[in-house]
N, C-alpha and C positions, 0 to 999 in steps of 0.2 A: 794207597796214599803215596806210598814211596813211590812208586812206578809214574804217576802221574808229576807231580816235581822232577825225576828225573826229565822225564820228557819235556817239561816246561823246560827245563835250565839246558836242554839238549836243542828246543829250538830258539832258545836265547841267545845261544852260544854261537847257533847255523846264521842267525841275523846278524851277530856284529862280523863276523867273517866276512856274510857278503859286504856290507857296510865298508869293512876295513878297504875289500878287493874292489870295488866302486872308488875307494879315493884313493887308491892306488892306479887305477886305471885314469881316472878324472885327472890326478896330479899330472901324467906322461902329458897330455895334450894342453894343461894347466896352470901350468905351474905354479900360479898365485893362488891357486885355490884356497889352502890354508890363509893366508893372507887376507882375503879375501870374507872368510868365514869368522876369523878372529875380530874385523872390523865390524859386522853385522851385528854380532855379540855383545860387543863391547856398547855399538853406537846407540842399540835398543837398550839396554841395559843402563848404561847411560843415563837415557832422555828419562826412561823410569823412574830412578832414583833420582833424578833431580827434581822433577815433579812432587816426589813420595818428601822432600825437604821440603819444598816449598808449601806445602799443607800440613807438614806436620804428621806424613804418616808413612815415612821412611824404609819400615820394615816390610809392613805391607804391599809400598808398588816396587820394594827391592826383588820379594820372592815375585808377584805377578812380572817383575820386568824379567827376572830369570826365566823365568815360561815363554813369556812372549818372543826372548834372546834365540832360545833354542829351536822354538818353532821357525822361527826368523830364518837361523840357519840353515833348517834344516828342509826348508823350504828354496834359499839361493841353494843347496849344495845338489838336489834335485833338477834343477834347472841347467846349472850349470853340468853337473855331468851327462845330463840327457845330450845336451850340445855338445858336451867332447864327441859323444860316442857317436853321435848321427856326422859330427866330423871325417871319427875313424871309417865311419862306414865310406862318405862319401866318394862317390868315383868307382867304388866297386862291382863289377856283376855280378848283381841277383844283392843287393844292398835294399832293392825297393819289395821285395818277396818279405825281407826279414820284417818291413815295418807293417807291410800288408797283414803278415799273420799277427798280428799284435794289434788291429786297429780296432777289434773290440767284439761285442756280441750282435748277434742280428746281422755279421757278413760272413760268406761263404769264398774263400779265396782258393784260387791255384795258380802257383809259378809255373813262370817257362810254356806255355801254352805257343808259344812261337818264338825259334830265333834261327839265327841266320851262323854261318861262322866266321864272321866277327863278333862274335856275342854280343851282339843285339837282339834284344829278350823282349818280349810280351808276358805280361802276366794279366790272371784277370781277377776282379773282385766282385761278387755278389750281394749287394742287399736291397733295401727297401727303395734308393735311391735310383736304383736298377742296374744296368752292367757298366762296371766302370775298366776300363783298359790301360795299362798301366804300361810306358815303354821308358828303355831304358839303356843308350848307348850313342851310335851318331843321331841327330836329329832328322837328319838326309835319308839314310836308311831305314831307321824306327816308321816312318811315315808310310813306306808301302808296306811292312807288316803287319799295320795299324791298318792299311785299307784293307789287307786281304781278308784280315779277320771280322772287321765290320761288315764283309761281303758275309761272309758264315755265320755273324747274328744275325743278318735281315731274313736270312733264308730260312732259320730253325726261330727267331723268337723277334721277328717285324714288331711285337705290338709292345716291347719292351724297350725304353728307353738308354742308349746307349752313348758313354761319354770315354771320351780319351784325354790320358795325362801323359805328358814325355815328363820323365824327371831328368832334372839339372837346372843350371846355374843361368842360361840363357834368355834372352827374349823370348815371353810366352810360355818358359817351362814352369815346372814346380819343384822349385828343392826339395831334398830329401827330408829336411827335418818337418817339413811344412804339407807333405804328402799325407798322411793320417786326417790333417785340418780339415783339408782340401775337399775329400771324401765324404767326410762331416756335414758339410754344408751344402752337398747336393739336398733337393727336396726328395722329399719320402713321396713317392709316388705307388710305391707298390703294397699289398697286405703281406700279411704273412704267409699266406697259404700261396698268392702269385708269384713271391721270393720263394720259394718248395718247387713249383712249378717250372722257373724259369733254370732252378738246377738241376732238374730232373732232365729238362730238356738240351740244358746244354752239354750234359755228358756224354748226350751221340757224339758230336765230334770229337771226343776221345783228347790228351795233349801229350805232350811232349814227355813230362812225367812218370806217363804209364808204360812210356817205350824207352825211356834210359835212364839209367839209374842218376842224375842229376844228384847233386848234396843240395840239403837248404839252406838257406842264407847266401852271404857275398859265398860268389865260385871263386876259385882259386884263377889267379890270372896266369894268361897263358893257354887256359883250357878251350880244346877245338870241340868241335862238332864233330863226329865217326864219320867217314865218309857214305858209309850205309846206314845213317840214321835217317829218320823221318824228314821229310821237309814239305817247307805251307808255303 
């Protein structure tokens, strides 16, 4: 019984840490956050209790309005930090790798599957939706590593449907923080067993990956290409 409490109160503990380290991070790019939170609070809270007067049942929509308060915030503070940090990311290579591994169950992703040295990157994404290609640096450039690699799915997987996204800020692209969405809203064209399939077969062509040691996430800027490393 001891052992299990500890552990409850040990990932109690692990949660407000990270909490604390999220509005600390959120605040840097933020800075009205608190501000921001204090109003939501208040303003729900608030509306609550003035209602819980007006009927005559004060105590009641005070606690429901504390519920709704916290949720309230706790739902802007969510939002809002997501946006700092897709901020912080923004502009970075390999910023769009970080959100691809995070866009959920039922896709199968790999960074870096093509870049050039000025790091401009290809990454790719697998699911139901079918191959999605993800570029990420000049627009000018990203374009023929986007065709070369469409040459290489027509050749291994013709019957699978194939879509490409440049991320950034420009006409026609897809920001960063709205890349996840994006993905989303392809149609599901494929089963389950044809997404198995189509990564089974994509792994002959091999990527970038498995021939240099690359970090995940934003690469550090500055970073070349070896002059004997692969190239598509």
């Amino acid at each position: 019984m001891a052992r299990k409490e500890t552990a409850a109160e040990a990932a109690n503990t692990g949660r407000l840490k990270q909490i604390a380290l999220t509005y600390k991070m959120t605040r840097k790019a933020d800075p009205k956050i608190g501000l921001v939170l204090a109003a939501v609070g208040i303003v729900v809270l608030g509306v609550l209790l003035g209602i819980g007067f007006l009927i005559g049942h004060p105590v009641y929509l005070g606690i429901l309005g504390l519920l709704l308060a916290v949720l309230a915030m706790a739902i802007v503070f969510g939002r809002r930090a997501e946006r700092a940090a897709f901020g912080q990311m923004e502009g970075q290579p390999g910023a769009a790798a970080a959100v691809l591994d995070n866009i959920g169950r039922g896709w199968t992703t790999t960074p870096a599957i093509a870049m050039n040295r000025s790091q401009d990157v290809v990454h790719r994404a697998v699911g139901k939706a079918g191959i999605v290609l993800v570029a990420e640096g000049n627009p000018n450039r990203v374009k023929s590593l986007l065709a070369a690699e469409k040459k290489k799915m027509a050749r291994i997987v013709a019957d699978v449907p194939v879509h490409d996204v440049i991320v950034g800020t420009g006409e026609g692209q897809v920001e960063l923080k709205k890349l996840r969405t994006t993905l989303l809203k392809y149609p599901r064209v494929l089963t389950g067993p044809q997404v198995t399939a189509t990564n089974d077969r994509l792994r002959a062509l091999g990527d970038l990956m498995s021939n240099m040691p690359l970090p995940k996430g934003p690469m550090p800027k500055g970073m070349r290409m070896p002059r004997g490393g692969p190239r598509r």
